[in-house]
PDB file of N, CA, C and O in Angstrom, chain B, residues numbered from 101:
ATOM      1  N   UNK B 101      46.384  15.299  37.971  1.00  0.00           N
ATOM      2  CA  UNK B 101      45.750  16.432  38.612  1.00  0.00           C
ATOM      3  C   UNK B 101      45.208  17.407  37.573  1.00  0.00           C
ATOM      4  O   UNK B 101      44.288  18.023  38.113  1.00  0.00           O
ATOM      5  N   UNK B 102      45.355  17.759  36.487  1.00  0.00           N
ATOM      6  CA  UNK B 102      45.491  18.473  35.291  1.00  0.00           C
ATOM      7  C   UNK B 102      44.633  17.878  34.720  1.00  0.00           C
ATOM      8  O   UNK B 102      44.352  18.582  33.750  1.00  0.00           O
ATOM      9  N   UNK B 103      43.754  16.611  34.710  1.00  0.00           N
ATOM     10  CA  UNK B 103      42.851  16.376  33.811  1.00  0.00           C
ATOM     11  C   UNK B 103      41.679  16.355  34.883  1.00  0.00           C
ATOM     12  O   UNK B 103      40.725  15.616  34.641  1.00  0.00           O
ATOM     13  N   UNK B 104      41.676  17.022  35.912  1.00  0.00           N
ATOM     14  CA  UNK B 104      40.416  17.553  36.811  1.00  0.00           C
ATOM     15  C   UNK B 104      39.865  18.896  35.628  1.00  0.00           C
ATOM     16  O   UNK B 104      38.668  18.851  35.344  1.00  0.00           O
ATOM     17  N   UNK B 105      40.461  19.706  35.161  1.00  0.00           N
ATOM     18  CA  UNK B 105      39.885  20.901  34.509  1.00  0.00           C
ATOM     19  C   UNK B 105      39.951  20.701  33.006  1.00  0.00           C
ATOM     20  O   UNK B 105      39.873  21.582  32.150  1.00  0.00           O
ATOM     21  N   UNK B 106      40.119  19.292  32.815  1.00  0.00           N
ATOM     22  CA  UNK B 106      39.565  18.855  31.498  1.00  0.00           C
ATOM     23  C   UNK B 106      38.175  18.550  31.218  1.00  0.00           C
ATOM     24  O   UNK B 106      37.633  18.079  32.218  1.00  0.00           O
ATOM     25  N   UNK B 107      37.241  18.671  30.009  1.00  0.00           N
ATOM     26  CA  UNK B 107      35.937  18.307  29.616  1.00  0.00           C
ATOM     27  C   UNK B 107      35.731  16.702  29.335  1.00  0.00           C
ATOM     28  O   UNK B 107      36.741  16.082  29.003  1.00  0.00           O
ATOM     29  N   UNK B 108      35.148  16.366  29.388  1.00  0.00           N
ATOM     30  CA  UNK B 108      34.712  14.848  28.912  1.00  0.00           C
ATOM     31  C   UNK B 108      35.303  14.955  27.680  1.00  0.00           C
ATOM     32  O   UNK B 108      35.974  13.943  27.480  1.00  0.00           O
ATOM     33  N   UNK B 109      35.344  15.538  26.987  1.00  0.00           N
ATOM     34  CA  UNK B 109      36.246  15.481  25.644  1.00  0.00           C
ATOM     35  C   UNK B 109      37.573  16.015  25.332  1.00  0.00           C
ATOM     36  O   UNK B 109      38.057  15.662  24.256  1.00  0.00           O
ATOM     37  N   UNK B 110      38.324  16.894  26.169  1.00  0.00           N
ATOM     38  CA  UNK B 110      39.598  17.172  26.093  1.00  0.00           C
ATOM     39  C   UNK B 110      39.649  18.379  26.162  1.00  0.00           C
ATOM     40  O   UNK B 110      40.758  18.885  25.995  1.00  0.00           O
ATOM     41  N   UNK B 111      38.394  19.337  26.450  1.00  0.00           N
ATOM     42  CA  UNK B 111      38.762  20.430  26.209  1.00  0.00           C
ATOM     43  C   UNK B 111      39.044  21.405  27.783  1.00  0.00           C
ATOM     44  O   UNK B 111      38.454  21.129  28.828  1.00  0.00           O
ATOM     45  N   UNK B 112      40.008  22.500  27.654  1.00  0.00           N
ATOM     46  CA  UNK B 112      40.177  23.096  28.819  1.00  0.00           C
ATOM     47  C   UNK B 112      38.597  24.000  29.530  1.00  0.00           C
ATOM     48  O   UNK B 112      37.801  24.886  29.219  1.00  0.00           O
ATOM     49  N   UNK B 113      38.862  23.124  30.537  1.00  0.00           N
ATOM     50  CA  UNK B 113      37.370  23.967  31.115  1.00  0.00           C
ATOM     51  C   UNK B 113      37.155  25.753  31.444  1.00  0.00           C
ATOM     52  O   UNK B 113      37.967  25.991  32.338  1.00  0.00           O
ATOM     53  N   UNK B 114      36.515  26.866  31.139  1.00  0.00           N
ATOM     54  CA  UNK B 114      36.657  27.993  31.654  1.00  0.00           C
ATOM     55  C   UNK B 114      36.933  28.232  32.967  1.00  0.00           C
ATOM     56  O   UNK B 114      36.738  27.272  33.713  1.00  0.00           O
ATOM     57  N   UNK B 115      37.327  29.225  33.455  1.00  0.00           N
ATOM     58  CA  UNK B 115      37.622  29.785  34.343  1.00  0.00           C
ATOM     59  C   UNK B 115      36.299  29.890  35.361  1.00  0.00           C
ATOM     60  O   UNK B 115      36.362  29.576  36.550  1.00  0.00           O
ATOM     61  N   UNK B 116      34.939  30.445  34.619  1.00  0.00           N
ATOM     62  CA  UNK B 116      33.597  30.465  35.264  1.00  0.00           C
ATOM     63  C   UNK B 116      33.105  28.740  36.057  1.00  0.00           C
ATOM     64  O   UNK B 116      32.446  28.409  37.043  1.00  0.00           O
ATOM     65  N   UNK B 117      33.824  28.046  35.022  1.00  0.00           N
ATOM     66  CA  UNK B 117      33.432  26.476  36.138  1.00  0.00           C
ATOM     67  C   UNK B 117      34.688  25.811  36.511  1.00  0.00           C
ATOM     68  O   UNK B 117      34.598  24.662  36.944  1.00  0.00           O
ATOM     69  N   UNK B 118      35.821  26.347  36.410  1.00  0.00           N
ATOM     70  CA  UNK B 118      36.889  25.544  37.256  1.00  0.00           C
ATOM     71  C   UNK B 118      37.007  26.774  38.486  1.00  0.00           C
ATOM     72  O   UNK B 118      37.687  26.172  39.316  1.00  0.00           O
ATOM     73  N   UNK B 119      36.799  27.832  38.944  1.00  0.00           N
ATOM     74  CA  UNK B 119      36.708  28.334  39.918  1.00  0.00           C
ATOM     75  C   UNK B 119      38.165  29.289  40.218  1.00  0.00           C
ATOM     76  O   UNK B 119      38.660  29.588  41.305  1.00  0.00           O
ATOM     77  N   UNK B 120      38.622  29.625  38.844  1.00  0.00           N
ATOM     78  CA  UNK B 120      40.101  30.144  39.286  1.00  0.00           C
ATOM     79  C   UNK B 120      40.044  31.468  38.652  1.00  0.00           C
ATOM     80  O   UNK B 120      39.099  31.755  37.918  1.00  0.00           O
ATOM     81  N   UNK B 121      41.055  32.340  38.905  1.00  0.00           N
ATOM     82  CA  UNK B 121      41.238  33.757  38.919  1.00  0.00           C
ATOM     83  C   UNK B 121      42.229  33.570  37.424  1.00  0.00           C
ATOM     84  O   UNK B 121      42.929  32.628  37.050  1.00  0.00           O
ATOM     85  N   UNK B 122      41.897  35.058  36.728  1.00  0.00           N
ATOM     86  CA  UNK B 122      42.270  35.197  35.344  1.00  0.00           C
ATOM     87  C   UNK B 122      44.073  34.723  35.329  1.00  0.00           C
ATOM     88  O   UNK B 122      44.683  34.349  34.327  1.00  0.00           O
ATOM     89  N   UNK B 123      44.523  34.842  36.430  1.00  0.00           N
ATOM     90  CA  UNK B 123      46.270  34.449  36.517  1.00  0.00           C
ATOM     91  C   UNK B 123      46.040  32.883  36.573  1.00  0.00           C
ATOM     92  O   UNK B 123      45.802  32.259  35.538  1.00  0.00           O
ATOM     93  N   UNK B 124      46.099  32.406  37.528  1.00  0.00           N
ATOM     94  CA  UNK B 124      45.794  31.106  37.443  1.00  0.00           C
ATOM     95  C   UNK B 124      45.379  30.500  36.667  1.00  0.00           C
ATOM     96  O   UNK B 124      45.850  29.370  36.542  1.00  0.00           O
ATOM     97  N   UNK B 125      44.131  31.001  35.617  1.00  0.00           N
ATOM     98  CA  UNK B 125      43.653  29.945  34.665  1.00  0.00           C
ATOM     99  C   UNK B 125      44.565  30.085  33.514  1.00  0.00           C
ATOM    100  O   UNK B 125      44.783  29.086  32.828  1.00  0.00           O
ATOM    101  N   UNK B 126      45.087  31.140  33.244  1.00  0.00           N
ATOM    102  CA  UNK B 126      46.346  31.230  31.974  1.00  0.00           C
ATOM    103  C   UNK B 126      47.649  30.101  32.705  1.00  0.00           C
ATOM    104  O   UNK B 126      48.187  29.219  32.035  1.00  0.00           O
ATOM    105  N   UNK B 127      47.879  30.293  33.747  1.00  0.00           N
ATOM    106  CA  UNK B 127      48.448  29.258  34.169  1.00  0.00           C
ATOM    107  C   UNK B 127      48.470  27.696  33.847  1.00  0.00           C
ATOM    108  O   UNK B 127      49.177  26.874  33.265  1.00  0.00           O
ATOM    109  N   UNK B 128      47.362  27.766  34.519  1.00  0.00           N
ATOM    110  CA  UNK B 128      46.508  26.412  34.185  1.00  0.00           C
ATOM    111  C   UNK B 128      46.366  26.262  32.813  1.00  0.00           C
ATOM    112  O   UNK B 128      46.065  25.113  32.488  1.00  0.00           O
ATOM    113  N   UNK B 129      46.537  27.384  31.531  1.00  0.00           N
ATOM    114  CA  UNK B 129      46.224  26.499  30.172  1.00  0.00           C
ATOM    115  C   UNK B 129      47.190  26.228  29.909  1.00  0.00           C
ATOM    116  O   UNK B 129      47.413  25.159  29.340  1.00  0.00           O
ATOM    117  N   UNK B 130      48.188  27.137  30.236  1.00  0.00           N
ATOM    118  CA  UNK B 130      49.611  27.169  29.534  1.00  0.00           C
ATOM    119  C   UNK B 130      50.523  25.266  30.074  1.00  0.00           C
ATOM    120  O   UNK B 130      51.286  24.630  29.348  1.00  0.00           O
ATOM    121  N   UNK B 131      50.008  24.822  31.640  1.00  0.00           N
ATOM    122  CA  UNK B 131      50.767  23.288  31.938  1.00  0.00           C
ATOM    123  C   UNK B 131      49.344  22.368  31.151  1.00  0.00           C
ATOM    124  O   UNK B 131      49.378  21.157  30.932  1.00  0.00           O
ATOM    125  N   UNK B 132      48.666  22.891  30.960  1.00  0.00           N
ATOM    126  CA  UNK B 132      47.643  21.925  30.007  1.00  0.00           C
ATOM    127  C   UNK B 132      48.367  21.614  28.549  1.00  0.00           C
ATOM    128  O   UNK B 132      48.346  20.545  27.939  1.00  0.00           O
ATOM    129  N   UNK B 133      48.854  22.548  28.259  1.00  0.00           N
ATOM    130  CA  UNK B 133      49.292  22.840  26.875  1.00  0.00           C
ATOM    131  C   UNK B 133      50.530  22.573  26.490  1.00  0.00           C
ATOM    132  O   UNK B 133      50.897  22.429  25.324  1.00  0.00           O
ATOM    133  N   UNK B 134      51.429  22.476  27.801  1.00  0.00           N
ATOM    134  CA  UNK B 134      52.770  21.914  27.797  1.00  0.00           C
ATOM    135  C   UNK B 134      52.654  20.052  28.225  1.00  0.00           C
ATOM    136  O   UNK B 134      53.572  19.246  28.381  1.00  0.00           O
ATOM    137  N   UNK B 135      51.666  19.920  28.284  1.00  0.00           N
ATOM    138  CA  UNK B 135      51.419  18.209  29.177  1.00  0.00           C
ATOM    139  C   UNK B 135      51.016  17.828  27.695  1.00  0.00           C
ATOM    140  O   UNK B 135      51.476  16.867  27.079  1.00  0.00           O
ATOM    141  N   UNK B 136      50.225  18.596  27.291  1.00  0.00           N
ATOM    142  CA  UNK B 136      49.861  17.819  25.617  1.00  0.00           C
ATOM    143  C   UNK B 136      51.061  17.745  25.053  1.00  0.00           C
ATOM    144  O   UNK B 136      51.462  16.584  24.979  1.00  0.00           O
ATOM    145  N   UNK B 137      51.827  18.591  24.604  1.00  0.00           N
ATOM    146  CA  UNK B 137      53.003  18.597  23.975  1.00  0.00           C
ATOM    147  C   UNK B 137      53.979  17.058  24.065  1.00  0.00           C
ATOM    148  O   UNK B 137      54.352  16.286  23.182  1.00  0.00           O
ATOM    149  N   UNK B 138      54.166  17.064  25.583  1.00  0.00           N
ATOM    150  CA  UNK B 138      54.962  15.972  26.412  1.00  0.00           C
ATOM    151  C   UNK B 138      54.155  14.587  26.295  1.00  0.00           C
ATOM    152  O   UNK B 138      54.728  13.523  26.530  1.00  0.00           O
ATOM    153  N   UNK B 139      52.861  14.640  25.939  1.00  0.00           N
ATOM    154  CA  UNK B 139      52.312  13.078  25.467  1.00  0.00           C
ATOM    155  C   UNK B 139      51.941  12.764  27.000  1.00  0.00           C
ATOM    156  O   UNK B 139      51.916  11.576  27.322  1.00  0.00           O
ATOM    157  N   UNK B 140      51.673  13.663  27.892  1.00  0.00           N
ATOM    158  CA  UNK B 140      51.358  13.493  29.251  1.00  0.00           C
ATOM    159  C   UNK B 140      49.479  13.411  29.669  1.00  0.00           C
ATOM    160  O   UNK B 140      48.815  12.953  30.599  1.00  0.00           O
ATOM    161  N   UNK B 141      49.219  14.072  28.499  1.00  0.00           N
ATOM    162  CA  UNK B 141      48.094  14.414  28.291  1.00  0.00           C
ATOM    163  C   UNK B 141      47.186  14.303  26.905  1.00  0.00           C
ATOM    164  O   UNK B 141      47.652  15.007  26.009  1.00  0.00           O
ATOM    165  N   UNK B 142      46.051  13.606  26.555  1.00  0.00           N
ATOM    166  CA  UNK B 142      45.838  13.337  25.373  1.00  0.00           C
ATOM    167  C   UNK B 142      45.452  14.757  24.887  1.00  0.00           C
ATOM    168  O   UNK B 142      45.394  15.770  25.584  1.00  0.00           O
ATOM    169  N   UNK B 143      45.163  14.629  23.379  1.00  0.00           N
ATOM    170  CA  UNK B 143      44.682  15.937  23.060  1.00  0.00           C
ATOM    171  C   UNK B 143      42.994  16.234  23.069  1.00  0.00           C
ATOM    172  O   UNK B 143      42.273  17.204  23.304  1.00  0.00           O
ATOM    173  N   UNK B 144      42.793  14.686  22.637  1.00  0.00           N
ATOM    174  CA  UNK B 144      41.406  14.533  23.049  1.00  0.00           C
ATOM    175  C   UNK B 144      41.068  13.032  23.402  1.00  0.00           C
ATOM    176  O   UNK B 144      41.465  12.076  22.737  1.00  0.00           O
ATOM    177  N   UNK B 145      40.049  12.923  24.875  1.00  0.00           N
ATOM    178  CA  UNK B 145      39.806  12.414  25.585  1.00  0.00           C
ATOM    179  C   UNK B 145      39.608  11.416  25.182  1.00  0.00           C
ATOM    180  O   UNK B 145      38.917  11.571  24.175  1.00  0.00           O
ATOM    181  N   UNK B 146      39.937   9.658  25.478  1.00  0.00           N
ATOM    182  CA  UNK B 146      39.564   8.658  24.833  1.00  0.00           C
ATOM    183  C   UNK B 146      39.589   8.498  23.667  1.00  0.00           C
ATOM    184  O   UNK B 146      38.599   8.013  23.119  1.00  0.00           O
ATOM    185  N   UNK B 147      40.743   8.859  22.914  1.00  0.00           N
ATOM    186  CA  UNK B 147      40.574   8.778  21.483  1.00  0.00           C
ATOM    187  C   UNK B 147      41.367   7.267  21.502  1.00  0.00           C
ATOM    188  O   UNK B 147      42.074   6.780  22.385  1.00  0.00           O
ATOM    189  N   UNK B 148      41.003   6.772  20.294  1.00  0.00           N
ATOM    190  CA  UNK B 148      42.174   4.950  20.106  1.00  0.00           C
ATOM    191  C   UNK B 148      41.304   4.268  20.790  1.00  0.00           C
ATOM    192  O   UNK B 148      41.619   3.086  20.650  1.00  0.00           O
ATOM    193  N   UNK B 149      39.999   4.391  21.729  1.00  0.00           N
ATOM    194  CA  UNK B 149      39.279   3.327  22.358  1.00  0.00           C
ATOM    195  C   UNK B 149      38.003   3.174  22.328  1.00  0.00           C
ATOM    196  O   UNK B 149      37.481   2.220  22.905  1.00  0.00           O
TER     197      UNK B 149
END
């Protein structure tokens, strides 16, 4: 669900095109940022392929 507000390349999308309010998107970076950590999430998109 978390790599919906990812870029084609890994990066966290703004707030102006994922559609969320300044709480929510700190939200949203902060389980982005804990999913990378956890290997849940690459750091960048398609890398190794």
């Amino acid at each position: 669900a978390l790599g919906r507000f990812l870029t084609d390349r890994g990066k966290i999308l703004p707030s102006r095109l994922s559609g969320m309010c300044a709480r929510h998107q700190r939200q949203l970076s902060t389980a982005i940022k804990r999913a990378r950590q956890l290997a849940m999430l690459p750091y960048i998109k398609g890398y190794g392929q």
